[in-house]
C-alpha positions in Angstrom: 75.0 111.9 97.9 73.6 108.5 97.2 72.9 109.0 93.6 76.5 109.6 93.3 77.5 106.2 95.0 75.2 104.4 93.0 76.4 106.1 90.1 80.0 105.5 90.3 78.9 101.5 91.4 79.8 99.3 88.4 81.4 99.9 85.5 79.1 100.1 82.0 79.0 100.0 78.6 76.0 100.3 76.2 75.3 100.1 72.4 72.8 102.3 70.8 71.6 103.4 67.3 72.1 107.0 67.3 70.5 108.6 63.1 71.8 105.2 61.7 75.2 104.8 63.2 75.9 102.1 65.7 77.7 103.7 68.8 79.4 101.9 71.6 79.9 103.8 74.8 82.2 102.6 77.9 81.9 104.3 80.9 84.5 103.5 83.9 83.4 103.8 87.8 85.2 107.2 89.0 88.1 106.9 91.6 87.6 107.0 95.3 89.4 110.6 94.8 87.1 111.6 92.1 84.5 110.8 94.4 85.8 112.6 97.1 86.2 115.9 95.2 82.7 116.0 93.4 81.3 115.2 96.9 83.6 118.2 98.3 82.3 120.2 95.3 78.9 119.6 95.4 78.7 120.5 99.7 80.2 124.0 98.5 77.5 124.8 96.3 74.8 123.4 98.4 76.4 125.7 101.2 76.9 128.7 99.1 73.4 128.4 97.8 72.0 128.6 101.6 74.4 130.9 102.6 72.7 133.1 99.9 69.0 132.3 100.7 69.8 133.0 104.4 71.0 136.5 103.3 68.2 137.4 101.1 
């Protein structure tokens, strides 16, 4: 769940050379409510997934 804190930490924006074309990316920091539900999402699948080991 860290990764996901530090992910969502600071806004970003980048400029790269993608096969000769200059591309400018923005990137804005998720809202507490985003957040919230990919940490909801991702304790379901991490639960489903040892729910199914445990039944194997």
């Amino acid at each position: 769940m860290d990764f996901l804190d530090a992910q969502g930490a600071a806004e970003s924006s980048s400029e790269s050379t993608v096969k000769g074309w200059k591309v400018k990316a923005t990137y804005k920091p998720p809202t507490p409510e985003e957040m919230k539900r990919k940490k909801h999402s991702i304790s379901q699948t991490i639960a489903a997934a040892l729910k199914r080991m445990k039944d194997a």
